[in-house]
Wavefront OBJ file of the C-alpha trace (Angstrom):
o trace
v 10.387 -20.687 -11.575
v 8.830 -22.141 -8.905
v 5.170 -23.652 -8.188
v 2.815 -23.694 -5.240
v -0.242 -25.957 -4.714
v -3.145 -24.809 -2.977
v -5.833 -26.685 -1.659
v -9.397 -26.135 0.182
v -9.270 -22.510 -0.656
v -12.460 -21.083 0.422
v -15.099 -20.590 -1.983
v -15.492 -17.098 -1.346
v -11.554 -16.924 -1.598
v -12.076 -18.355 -5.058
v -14.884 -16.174 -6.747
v -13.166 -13.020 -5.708
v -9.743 -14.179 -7.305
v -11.788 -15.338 -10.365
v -13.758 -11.712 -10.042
v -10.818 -9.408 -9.700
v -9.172 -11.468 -12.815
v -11.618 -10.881 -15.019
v -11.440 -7.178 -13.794
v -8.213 -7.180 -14.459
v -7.900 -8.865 -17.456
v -5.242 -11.297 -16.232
v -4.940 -15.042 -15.770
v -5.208 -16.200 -12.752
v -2.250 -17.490 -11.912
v -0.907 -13.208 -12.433
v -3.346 -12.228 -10.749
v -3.010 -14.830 -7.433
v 0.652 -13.396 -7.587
v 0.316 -9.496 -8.008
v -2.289 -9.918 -5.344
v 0.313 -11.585 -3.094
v 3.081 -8.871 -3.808
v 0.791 -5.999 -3.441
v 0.321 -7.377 0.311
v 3.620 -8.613 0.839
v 4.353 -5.091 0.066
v 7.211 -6.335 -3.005
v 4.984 -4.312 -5.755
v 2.528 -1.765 -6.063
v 0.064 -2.953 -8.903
v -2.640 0.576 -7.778
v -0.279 3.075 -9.817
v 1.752 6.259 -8.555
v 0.757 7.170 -5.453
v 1.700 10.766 -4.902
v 1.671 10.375 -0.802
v 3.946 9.462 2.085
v 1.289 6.213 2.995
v 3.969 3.552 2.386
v 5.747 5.769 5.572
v 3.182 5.240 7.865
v 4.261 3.479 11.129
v 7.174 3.218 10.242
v 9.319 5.872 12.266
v 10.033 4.904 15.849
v 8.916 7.321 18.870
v 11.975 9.421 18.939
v 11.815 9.736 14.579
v 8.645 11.079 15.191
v 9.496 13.444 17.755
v 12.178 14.987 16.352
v 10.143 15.101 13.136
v 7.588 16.883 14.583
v 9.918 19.058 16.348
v 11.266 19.419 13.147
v 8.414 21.115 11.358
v 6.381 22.972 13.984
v 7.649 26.289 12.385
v 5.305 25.336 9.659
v 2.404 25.437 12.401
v 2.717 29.165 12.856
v 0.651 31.678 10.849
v 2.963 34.562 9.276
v -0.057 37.662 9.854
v 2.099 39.535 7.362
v 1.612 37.557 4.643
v -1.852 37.350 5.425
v -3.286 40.692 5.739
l 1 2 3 4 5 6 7 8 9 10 11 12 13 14 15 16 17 18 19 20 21 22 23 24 25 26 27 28 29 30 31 32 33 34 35 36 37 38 39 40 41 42 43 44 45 46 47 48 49 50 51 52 53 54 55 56 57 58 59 60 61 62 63 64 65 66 67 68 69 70 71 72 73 74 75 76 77 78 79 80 81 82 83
């Protein structure tokens, strides 16, 4: 395994490590790196998402267009289903 040193980190830095370690129930040390892979985007630590928000912005213009193109017969309201 390997080690990092960190220095001058900010008090405010340091009480909400501390805060969300308690929280969490963790050392610190676990909880300096699930906090780094959560935003590094390695590991999701908030549990099963059940949306398409890891997705977002990542589809270039012509994905999205053709995506969109895609799905605009879900748009329109079958009046035959509704009456």
């Amino acid at each position: 395994m390997n080690q990092l040193t960190l220095r001058h980190i900010p008090e405010e830095l340091d009480n909400l490590i501390r805060k969300i370690s308690k929280k969490r129930k963790k050392s610190i040390n676990k909880t300096i790196i699930s906090i780094l892979e959560e935003a590094l985007g390695i590991k999701n630590n908030s549990g099963k998402k059940r949306d398409v928000s890891s997705l977002a912005k990542t589809w270039s213009e012509e994905e999205f267009k053709t995506f969109k193109s895609n799905t605009k017969i879900f748009e329109k309201i079958d009046s035959e289903i509704w009456k």
